[in-house]
C-alpha positions as CSV (number, residue, x, y, z in Angstrom):
1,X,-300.3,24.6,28.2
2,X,-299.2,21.3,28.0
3,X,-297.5,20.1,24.2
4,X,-298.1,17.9,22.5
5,X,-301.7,17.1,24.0
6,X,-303.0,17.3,27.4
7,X,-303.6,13.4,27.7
8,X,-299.8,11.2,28.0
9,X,-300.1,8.2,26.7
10,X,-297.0,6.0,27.8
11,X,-295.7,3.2,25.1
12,X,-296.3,-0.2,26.7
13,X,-293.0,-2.0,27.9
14,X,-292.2,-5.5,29.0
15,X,-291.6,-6.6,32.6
16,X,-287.7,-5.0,34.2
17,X,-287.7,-2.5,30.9
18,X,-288.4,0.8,31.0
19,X,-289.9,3.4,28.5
20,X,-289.6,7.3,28.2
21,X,-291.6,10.2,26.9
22,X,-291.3,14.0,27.4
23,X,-293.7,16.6,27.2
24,X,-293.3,20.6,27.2
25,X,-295.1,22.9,29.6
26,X,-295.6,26.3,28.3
27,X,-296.1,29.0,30.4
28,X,-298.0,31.9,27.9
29,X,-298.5,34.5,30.6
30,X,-296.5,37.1,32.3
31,X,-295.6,36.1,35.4
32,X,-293.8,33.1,36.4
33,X,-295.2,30.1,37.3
34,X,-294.6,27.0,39.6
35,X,-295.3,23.6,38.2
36,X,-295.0,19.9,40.7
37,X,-295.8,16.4,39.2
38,X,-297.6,14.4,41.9
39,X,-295.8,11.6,43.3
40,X,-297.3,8.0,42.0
41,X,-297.7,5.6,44.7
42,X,-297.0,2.2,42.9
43,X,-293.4,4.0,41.9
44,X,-294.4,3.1,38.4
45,X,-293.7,6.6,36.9
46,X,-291.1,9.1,37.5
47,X,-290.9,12.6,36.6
48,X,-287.6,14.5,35.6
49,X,-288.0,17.3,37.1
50,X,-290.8,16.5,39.3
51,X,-291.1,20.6,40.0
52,X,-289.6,23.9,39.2
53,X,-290.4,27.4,37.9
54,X,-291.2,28.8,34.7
55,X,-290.6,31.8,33.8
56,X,-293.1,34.5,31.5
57,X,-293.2,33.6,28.0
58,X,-291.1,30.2,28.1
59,X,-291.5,26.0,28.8
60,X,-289.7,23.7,30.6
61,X,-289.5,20.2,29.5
62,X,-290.3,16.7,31.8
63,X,-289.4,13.3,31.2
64,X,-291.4,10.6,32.3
């Protein structure tokens, strides 16, 4: 599950600036699970943490 939507909408930003937004990825089941952002070509985006592991019942958090 993905909180607060399943859509990201990113805040627009001026030329040499840079924005930021995080979302939470929930894992709701009981066994863990791997998650990996894909990479973006144009190195527009970035992903903090661009994978991991989360374990039953909990979320991890990703800044983009």
């Amino acid at each position: 599950k993905i909180f607060p939507s399943n859509k990201i909408v990113m805040k627009p930003a001026l030329l040499n600036t840079s924005v930021y937004d995080s979302f939470e990825l929930t894992n709701q089941s009981d066994t863990p699970i791997y998650f990996r952002m894909g990479s973006d070509v144009t190195k527009a985006f970035r992903f903090y943490s661009e994978i991991g592991l989360i374990e039953p019942k909990s979320f991890a958090i990703v800044s983009v």
